[in-house]
GULUMTI-111889 format. One record per residue (C-alpha): residue in three letters; x negated, y, z. Coordinates in steps of 0.2 Angstrom, whole numbers, plus 5000, padded with zeros to 4 digits. Layout:
alaXYZ;...
//
This chain:
unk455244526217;unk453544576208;unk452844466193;unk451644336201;unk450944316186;unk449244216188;unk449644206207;unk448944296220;unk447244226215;unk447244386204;unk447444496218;unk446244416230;unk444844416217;unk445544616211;unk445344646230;unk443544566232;unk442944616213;unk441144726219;unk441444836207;unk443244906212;unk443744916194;unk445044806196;unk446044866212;unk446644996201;unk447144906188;unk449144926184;unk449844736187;unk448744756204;unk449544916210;unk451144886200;unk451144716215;unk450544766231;unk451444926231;unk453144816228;unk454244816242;unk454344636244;unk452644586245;unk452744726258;unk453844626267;unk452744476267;unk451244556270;unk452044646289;unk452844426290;unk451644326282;unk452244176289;unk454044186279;unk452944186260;unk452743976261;unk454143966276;unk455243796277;unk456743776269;unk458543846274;unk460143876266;unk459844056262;unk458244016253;unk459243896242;unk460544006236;unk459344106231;unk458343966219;unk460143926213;unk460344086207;unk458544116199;unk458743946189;unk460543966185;unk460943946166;unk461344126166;unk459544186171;unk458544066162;unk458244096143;unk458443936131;unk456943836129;unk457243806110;unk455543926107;unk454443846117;unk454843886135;unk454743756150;unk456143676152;unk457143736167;unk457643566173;unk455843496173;unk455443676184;unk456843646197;unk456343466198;unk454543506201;unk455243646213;unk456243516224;unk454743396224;unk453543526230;unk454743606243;unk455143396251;unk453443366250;unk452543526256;unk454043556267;unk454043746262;unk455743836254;unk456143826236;unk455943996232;unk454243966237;unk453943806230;unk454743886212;unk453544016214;unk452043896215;unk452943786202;unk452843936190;unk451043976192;unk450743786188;unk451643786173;unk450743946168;unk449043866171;unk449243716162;unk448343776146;unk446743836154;unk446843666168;unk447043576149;unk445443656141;unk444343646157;unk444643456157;unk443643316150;unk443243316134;unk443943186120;unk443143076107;unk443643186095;unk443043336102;unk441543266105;unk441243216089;unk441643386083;unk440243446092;unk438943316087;unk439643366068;unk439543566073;unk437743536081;unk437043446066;unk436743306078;unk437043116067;unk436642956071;unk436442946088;unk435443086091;unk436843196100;unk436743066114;unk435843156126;unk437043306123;unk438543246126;unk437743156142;unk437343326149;unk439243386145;unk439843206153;unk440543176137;unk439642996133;unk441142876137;unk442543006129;unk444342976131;unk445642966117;unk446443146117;unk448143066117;unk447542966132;unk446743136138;unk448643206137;unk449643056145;unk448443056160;unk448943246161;unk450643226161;unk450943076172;unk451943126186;unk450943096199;unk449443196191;unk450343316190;unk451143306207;unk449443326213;unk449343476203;unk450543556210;unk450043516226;unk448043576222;unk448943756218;unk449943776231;unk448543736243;unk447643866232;unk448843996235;unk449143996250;unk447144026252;unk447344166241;unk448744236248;unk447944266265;unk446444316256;unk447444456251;unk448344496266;unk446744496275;unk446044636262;unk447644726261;unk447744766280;unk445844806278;unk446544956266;unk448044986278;unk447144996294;unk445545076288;unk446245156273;unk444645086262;unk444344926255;unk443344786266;unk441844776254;unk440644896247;unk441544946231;unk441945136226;unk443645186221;unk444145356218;unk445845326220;unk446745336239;unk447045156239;unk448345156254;unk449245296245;unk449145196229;unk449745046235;unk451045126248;unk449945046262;unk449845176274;unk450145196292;unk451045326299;unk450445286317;unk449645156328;unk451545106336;unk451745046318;unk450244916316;unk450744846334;unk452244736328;unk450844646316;unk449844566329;unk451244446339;unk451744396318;unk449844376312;unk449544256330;unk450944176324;unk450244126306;unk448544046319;unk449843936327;unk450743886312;unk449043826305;unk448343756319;unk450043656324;unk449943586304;unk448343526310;unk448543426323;unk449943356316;unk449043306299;unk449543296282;unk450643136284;unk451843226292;unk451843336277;unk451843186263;unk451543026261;unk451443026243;unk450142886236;unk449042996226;unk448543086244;unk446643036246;unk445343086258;unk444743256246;unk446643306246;unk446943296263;unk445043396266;unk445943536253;unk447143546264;unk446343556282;unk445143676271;unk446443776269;unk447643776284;unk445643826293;unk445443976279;unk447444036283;unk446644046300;unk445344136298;unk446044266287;unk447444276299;unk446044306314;unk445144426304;unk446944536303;unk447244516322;unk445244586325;unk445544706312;unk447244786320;unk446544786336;unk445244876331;unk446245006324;unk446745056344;unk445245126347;unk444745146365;unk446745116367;unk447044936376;unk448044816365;unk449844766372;unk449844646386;unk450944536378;unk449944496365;unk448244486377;unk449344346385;unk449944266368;unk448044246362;unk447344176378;unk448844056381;unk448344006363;unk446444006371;unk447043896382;unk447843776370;unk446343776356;unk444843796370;unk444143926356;unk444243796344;unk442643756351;unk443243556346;unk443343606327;unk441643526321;unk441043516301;unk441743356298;unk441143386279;unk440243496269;unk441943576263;unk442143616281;unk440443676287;unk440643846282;unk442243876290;unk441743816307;unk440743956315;unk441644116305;unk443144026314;unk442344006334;unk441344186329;unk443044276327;unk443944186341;unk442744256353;unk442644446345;unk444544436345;unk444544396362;unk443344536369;unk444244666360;unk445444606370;unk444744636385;unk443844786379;unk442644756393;unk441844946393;unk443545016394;unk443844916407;unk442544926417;unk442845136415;unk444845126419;unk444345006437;unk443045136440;unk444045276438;unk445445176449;unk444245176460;unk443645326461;unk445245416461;unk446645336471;unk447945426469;unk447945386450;unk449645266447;unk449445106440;unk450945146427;unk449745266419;unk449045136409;unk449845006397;unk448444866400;unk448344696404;unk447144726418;unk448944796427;unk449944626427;unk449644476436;unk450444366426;unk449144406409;unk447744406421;unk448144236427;unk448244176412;unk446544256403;unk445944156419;unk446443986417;unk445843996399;unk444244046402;unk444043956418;unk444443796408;unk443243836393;unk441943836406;unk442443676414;unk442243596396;unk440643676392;unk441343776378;unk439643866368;unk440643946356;unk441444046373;unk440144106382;unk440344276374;unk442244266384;unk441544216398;unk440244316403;unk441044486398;unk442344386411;unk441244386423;unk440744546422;unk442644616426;unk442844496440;unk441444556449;unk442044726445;unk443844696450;unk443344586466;unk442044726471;unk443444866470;unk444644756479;unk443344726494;unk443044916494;unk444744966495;unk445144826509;unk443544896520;unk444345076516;unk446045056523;unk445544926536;unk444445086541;unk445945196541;unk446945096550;unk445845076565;unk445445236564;unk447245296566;unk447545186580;unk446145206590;unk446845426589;unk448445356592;unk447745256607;unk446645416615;unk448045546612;unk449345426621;unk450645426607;unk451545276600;unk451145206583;unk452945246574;unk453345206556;unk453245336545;unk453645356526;unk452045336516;unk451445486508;unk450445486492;unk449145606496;unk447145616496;unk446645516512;unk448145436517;unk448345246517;unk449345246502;unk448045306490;unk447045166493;unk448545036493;unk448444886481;unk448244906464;unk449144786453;unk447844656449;unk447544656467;unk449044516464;unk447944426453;unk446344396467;unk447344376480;unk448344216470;unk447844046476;unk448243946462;unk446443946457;unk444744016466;unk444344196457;unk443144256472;unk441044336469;unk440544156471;unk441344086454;unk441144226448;unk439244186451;unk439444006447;unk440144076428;unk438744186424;unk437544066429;unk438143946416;unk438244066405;unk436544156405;unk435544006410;unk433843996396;unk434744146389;unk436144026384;unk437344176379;unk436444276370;unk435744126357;unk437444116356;unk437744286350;unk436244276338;unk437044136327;unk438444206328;unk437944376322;unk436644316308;unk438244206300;unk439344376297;unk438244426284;unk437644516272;unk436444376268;unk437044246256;unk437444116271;unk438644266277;unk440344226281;unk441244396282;unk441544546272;unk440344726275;unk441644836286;unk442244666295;unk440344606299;unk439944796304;unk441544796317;unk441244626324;unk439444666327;unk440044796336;unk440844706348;unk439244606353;unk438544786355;unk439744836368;unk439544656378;unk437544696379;unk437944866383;unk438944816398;unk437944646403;unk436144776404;unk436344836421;unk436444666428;unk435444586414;unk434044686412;unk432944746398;unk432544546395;unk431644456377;unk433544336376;unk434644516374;unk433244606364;unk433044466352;unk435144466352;unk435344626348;unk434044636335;unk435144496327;unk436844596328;unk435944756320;unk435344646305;unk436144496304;unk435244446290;unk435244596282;unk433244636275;unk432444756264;unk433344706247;unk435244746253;unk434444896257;unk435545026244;unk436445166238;unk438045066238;unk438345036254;unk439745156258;unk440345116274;unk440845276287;unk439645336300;unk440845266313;unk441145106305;unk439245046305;unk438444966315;unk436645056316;unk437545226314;unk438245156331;unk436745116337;unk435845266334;unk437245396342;unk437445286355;unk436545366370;unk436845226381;unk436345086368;unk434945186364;unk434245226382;unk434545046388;unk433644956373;unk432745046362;unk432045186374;unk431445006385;unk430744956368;unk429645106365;unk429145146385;unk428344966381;unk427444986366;unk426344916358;unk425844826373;unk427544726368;unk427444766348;unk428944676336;unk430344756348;unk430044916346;unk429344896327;unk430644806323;unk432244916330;unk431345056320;unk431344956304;unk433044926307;unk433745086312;unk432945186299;unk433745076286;unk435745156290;unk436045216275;unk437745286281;unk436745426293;unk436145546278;unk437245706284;unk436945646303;unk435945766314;unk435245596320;unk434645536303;unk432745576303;unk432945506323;unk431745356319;unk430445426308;unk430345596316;unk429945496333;unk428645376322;unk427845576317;unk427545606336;unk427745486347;unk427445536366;unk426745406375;unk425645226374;unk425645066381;unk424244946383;unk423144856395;unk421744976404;unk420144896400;unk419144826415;unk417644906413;unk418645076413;unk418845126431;unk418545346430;unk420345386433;unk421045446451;unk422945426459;unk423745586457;unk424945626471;unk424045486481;unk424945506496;unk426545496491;unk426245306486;unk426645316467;unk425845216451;unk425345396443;unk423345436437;unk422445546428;unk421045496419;unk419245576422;unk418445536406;unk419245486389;unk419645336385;unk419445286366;unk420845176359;unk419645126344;unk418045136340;unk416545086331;unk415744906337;unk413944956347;unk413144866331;unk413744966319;unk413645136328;unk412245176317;unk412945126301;unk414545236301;unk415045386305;unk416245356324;unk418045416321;unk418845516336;unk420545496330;unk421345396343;unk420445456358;unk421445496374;unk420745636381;unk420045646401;unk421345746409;unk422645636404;unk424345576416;unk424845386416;unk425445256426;unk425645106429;unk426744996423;unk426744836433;unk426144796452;unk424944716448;unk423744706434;unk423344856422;unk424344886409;unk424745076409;unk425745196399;unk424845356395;unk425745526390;unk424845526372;unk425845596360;unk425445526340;unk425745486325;unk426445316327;unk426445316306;unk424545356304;unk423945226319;unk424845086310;unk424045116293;unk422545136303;unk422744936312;unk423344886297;unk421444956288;unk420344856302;unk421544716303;unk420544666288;unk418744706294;unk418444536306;unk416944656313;unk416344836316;unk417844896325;unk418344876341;unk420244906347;unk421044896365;unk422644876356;unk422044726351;unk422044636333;unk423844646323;unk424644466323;unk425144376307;unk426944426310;unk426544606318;unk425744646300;unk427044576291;unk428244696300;unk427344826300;unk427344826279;unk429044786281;unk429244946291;unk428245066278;unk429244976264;unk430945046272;unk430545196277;unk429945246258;unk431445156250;unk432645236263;unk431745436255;unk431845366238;unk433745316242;unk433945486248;unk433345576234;unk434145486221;unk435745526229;unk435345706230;unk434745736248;unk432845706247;unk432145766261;unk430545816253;unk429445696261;unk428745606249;unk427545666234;unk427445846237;unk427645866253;unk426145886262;unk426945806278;unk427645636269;unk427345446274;unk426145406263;unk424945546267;unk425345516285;unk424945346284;unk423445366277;unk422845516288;unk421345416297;unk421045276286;unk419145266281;unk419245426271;unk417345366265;unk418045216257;unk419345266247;unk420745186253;unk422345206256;unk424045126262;unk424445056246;unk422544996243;unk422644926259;unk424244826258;unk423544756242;unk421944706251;unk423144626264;unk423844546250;unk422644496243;unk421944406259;unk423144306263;unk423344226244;unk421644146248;unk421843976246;unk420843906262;unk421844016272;unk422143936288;unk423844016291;unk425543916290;unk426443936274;unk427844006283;unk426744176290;unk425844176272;unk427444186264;unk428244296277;unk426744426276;unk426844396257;unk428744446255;unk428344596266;unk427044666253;unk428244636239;unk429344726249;unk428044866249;unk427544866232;unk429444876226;unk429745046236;unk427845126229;unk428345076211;unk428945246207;unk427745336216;unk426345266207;unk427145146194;unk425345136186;unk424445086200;unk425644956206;unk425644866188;unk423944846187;unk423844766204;unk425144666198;unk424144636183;unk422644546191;unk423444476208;unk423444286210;unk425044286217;unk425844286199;unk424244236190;unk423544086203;unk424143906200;unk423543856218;unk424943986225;unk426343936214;unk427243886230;unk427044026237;unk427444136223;unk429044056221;unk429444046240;unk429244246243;unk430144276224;unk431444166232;unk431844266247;unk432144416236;
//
C-alpha cells in the first residue's frame, strides 16, 4: 500500500496544479503509479467500502504490536489510533482499513488544524508587544484578526482535544477525502482515457506512461462504466437515506450534515464526469447495452436529478454541473447521429443483419426502458431533460418512420405475390425464406421493431409529436442548453475542467446538428449554439496555453464540421448583415481556436472576412431599375440595371466632400430575393467584410453627412464589432509569438489593420485604432443616454481592442490612455471599474 501521506488532497490539488509542476513530482508519481491505488481507481467504490471480516484482519495486522514502533519518541499512541479507527468505521459505516487511513491523515494534520486555529491571549499579546501596539491601541487589530475576546491557550488545547471535537475532526477529513479522492479519480481517468491531463497544464512527461495509466484497448475501459454507475447509486442511496442513518452522534449539526450531502453530490459528480469521459473514449462505437439500460433504469429512479434544488449556498454550485452532466451522459448514450445513420443505413440496405451491431437501439428490453424514463421525465416536467427528450424524439420518429416503411414494403410484396399467384393459377405454398435483395425477408422486422409494436406504453408519431412540442415550445430546449453550456466554463462561474467542458459542448453540438432539419435555421438554436461554442469564454481566456488537440475542441469541431458549418454558420452569413450579431458573432468566436494553427482550416474565418461573396439588406424603395432574370421560370433572381450605392455622401454635403465609390454595387449585378414578400435581397458582391466594418464603424460616429442602406450599427453591433477586430489581432499576435506568424500584421501589406482601414476617410487621418478611441471616447460622455450595461459593454470591448494594439503601437496606445476619462474622469468611476472588472 502507497504512503498516503497528506491524503489524497495532495494528488487532487498535484492533478489540478495550472502549472503541471507538480504531477511530476516523485511522491505523486511514486502513488498513482502503485498498484493498489490502481485497484481502486478501476473500483472506486471498495476505497471507503463497509466493513467485513477481511478488512479486519487486515487492520489487526497493520496495528499489531509487531508493526507499530514504540511511542516513547513522540509517536501517536497506537491504542488512541485504533480507537479513533473503530469510532470512525461504526460511525461513518466504512471498513477499518479505511477509516485507519483517514485516522492517519488526522493525526498528521493536527499541527497545521492547531496553528490555523483561533488565536490565544497570549498570542495575542505577543503580537500587540511585536506591533509596538500598548495601551489599547492594538484593539482594532486584533479585531480584524477576530482575536478581541482571546481564549486561554490551555483552554485553546482542551477544546481541541475533547473527544467530541475531535470526533468531528475526524469526521470533517473523511468527508474531505472522500471529495478528493474522486477528485482524483476523475483526473486520473482524464489521463487514462485521453492520455493528457483535463486542464490546460504542459507536461513534458507521458503521463499515462508515467503513472502506468495506459490503455491497451477500448475492451479495457468498458468494465469501468457498470463500477463508476455504481459509485452514482452508492451516493445517491446515502442521500436519500440521510446522515442519521450513518450517525447519530450529538455533535452532528446542520453544517455537518450540509458537508456531507456536499460531498455524497461531489462523489457524484466526479463519478458522472468518468462515466461521460469513458464513453467518450468509444468514439463513434455505441456503448454496451447493458450499461445504456443501467443508466436510464437509474434515469428512471432519480428523474435526472432534476428534484435536487440548491437548498444552500454550499449546494448551489453543485446543482446544475450535476443535471448538465446527467443529460450529456445520457445523449452519448444514445449518440443520436450514430443512430440516426445505423436506422438509415438499416433502412436502406435490408439485407444488413441486426447482429452486426452491438447497440441498444437492437434490444427491446433497453429500449423500453430508455422509454419509460424519458416518457416519465416528461410527465413531470423535467427542464433539466429536455436535452434527453427531444434528441428522443428525434429517434422515435426516425424508428417509427422506418417501421411504417418497411410495413407498406412488405404488405406491397405480399399482395404483389398473391395477386401473380392468383393470375398464373398456382397455389400459395410455404416456402423457406431466402435472404436475398427483393424478397420478403429482407425487409422482415428489425429488432426494435419489438420495442413500437409493445403496448405497455403508447410510442406512435403522435407522442412522438406531443414530446417535441413540450420540448421546443418558446424555444424551451434550447434556453436549456444555453445555461447549461455557459456553467461548464472557462468563465469564473465555470463548473468543469477545459478538455471536459470542450467534450460536453460537444455533445450539445451533435443534438443541434441533428434537431436542424426539423428545427430550422431559427434565433432559439443560433443563440444555443453560440452559447456551447463560448460558454463564457471572452477575449481575455484567449491564450497560448490553451493546449487542447484539434479533435478535442470544440471550435476546431465546429470549423471542420461541414455539416455544422453548412447548417449554421453558412445560414448566418447568406443573411448578413441584414441579421448582423449571428454571423459577427460566430466569426469572433471561431477565429479565437487557438488549437487550429497547423489546420488547413485555420485562416477559414478571416480569409472569408478578406472576400466575402455576397450581401444582405433591404432593397431601398425608391430603387426599382432591376429586371427578373429567367422571368419565366418563376424564380426570386434579378439583375440590377443601375448601380446601387451601399453608402454614400448625404445630398447636403455632396458639395462639401469628396463621394467615396467604395461600396457601390455595380449595374449588371445578380440577386434575389430573399423572402416572398418584402425586399430584402441578397446580391452576389463580393468584399472586404474587414474594411466595410472599419468603414461603419467611422460614420457610426458622424450623426450626419452619410447615408447607409445598411443602416446605423447598434450599441451591441459596435461593441462586437471591436470585439471582433480585437481577436482577430490578438489571435496573429498569438501566432507569432508561438512561432507561426502568418505575416499579416505590420509588414504585411495585406494585414487587418491596413484592411480595416482601407476606405476610412483617407482626408481625415484616421484609422481603426483612432476610431475605436473616438468610439471610446463617445460613449464616456457623461449625458450619454445609453444604459450602463451597453456603455460598459462597448467599453469592455474597446479595452479589449486597445490590449491586442499595445505592441503594435505601444506609444500610441499610452498616450490615449494618458488623457482618456475612462482612467482619468471621476464621473465614470463606475464604469471604469465595471469594464476593469470584467477583465
Amino acid at each position: 500500500m502507497p504512503d498516503w501521506g497528506a491524503g489524497t488532497a495532495l494528488i487532487a490539488t498535484a492533478l489540478s496544479d495550472s502549472s503541471g509542476q507538480r504531477t511530476t513530482s516523485s511522491a505523486v508519481i511514486e502513488f498513482l503509479s502503485d498498484d493498489y491505488v490502481h485497484r481502486l481507481l478501476e473500483d472506486p467504490a471498495s476505497t471507503f467500502a463497509p466493513a467485513d471480516e477481511a478488512t479486519k484482519k487486515v487492520f489487526e495486522t497493520k496495528t499489531a504490536p509487531i508493526n507499530v514502533p514504540a511511542s516513547s519518541d513522540g509517536r501517536p499512541d497506537i491504542e488512541s489510533i485504533k480507537k479513533d479507527a473503530e469510532w470512525l468505521s461504526k460511525n461513518a459505516k466504512i471498513n477499518l482499513v479505511a477509516a485507519l487511513r483517514v485516522v492517519v491523515i488526522e493525526h498528521q494534520s493536527r499541527p497545521a488544524r492547531h496553528l490555523s486555529g483561533p488565536l490565544s491571549s497570549q498570542d495575542a499579546k505577543n503580537l500587540q508587544e511585536a506591533a509596538g501596539l500598548n495601551n489599547g491601541q492594538g484593539s482594532g487589530l486584533l479585531l480584524d484578526l477576530g482575536s478581541a475576546a482571546a481564549l486561554d491557550a490551555e483552554e485553546i488545547w482542551t477544546e481541541f482535544e475533547k473527544p467530541e471535537t475531535r470526533q468531528r475532526r475526524l469526521f470533517d477529513t473523511y468527508l474531505t477525502e472522500r471529495r478528493f479522492f474522486m477528485m482524483s479519480a476523475d483526473y486520473a481517468n482524464s489521463i487514462k482515457l485521453y492520455e493528457r491531463l483535463p486542464t490546460f497544464a504542459s507536461v513534458d512527461l507521458d503521463l499515462a506512461k508515467t503513472y502506468r495509466l495506459k490503455l491497451p484497448s477500448r475492451d479495457d475501459a468498458e468494465p469501468l462504466l457498470p463500477t463508476y454507475l455504481q459509485v452514482l447509486t452508492d451516493s445517491m442511496s446515502r442521500i436519500e437515506s440521510g446522515l442519521k442513518a450513518v450517525t447519530d452522534e450529538k455533535w452532528v449539526t446542520e453544517e455537518v450534515e450540509l458537508d456531507w450531502l456536499r460531498t455524497l453530490l461531489t462523489e457524484a459528480i466526479h463519478a458522472l464526469s468518468v462515466v461521460f469521459q469513458i464513453v467518450d473514449s468509444f468514439g463513434d462505437d455505441f456503448a454496451p447495452s447493458t450499461a445504456v439500460n443501467q443508466w436510464f433504469s437509474l434515469m428512471e429512479v432519480y428523474r435526472f436529478f432534476d428534484a435536487v434544488q440548491p437548498i444552500h449556498e454550499s449546494i448551489a454550485p453543485l446543482v446544475l454541473p450535476l443535471k448538465t452532466l446527467s443529460a450529456a451522459v445520457s445523449l452519448i448514450l444514445l449518440k443520436p447521429a450514430r443512430s440516426l445513420t445505423y436506422l438509415s443505413e438499416r433502412e436502406e440496405d435490408a439485407t444488413q443483419a441486426d447482429t452486426s451491431y452491438d447497440t441498444y437501439l437492437l434490444s427491446s428490453d433497453v429500449l423500453e426502458q430508455v422509454h419509460k424514463s424519458i416518457l416519465n421525465a416528461a410527465e413531470a416536467d423535467c427542464e433539466s431533460a429536455s436535452p434527453v427528450i427531444f434528441a428522443w424524439t428525434l429517434l422515435l420518429h426516425r424508428m417509427n418512420v422506418s417501421y411504417q416503411s418497411r410495413t407498406e414494403k412488405r404488405d406491397n410484396l405480399l399482395q404483389q405475390n398473391a395477386r401473380e399467384t392468383f393470375e398464373a393459377g398456382g397455389v400459395v405454398r410455404p416456402v423457406a425464406r431466402r435472404n436475398s435483395a427483393g424478397s420478403i425477408f429482407s425487409i422482415e422486422s428489425s429488432k426494435f421493431d419489438g420495442f413500437l409494436e409493445n403496448a405497455t406504453s403508447s410510442k406512435d408519431l403522435v407522442v412522438v409529436e406531443q414530446l417535441a412540442s413540450q420540448v421546443t415550445a418558446q424555444g424551451r430546449v434550447f434556453d436549456v442548453v444555453s445555461n447549461m453550456a455557459t456553467a461548464l466554463g472557462p468563465s469564473d462561474e465555470g463548473s468543469m475542467t477545459p478538455l471536459l467542458s470542450a467534450r460536453l459542448r460537444n455533445v450539445f453540438l451533435e443534438l443541434l446538428k441533428v434537431s436542424y432539419p426539423i428545427v430550422g435555421y431559427q434565433s432559439e438554436p443560433v443563440s444555443s449554439l453560440l452559447s456551447i461554442l463560448s460558454a463564457g469564454r471572452n477575449y481575455w481566456d484567449i491564450s497560448n496555453k490553451e493546449n487542447l488537440l484539434e479533435k478535442q475542441d470544440i471550435l476546431a469541431s465546429m470549423v471542420n464540421d461541414d455539416l455544422a458549418l453548412e447548417f449554421f454558420f453558412q445560414q448566418a452569413l447568406d443573411r448578413y448583415p441584414y441579421e448582423f450579431l449571428p454571423f459577427i458573432t460566430l466569426c469572433r468566436t471561431l477565429a479565437s481556436a487557438t488549437s487550429l494553427r497547423e489546420s488547413d482550416r485555420s485562416q477559414m474565418i478571416l480569409n472569408l472576412l478578406r472576400a466575402t461573396p455576397t450581401l444582405t439588406f433591404v432593397l431601398p424603395d425608391y430603387f426599382q431599375e432591376y429586371e427578373l432574370a429567367q422571368e419565366d421560370e418563376n424564380t426570386n433572381t434579378f439583375c440590377l440595371l443601375q448601380d446601387i450605392p451601399i453608402i454614400s455622401l448625404s445630398p447636403s454635403w455632396r458639395g462639401r466632400r469628396v463621394e467615396d465609390d467604395a461600396y457601390r454595387i455595380p449595374a449588371g449585378t445578380y440577386g434575389r430575393f430573399v423572402t416572398d414578400t418584402g425586399r430584402v435581397v441578397s446580391m452576389e458582391y463580393p468584399h472586404s467584410t474587414i474594411s466595410l466594418l472599419g468603414r461603419r464603424l467611422e460614420i457610426n460616429l458622424m450623426k450626419e453627412g452619410y447615408q447607409s442602406e445598411l443602416g446605423m450599427l447598434q450599441p451591441e453591433e459596435t461593441a462586437e464589432v471591436i470585439s471582433l477586430f480585437a481577436t482577430l489581432i490578438r489571435m496573429d499576435h498569438l501566432n507569432a509569438a508561438g512561432g507561426e506568424s502568418t505575416g499579416t500584421l505590420v509588414f504585411s501589406d495585406n494585414d487587418i489593420l491596413h484592411e480595416a482601414k482601407k476606405h476610412i476617410d483617407a482626408g481625415s487621418g484616421r484609422d481603426l485604432l483612432t476610431v475605436v478611441c473616438e468610439t471610446m471616447d463617445y460613449y464616456m460622455q457623461v449625458d450619454l443616454a445609453e444604459s450602463e450595461d451597453v456603455v460598459v459593454t462597448i467599453l469592455n470591448s474597446c479595452v479589449q481592442f486597445l490590449d491586442a494594439i499595445l505592441p503594435i503601437y505601444p506609444s500610441r496606445v499610452w498616450s490615449y490612455l494618458s488623457r482618456c476619462e475612462l482612467l482619468s474622469s471621476e464621473s465614470r468611476a463606475d464604469y471604469s471599474q465595471t469594464s476593469l472588472t470584467l477583465q
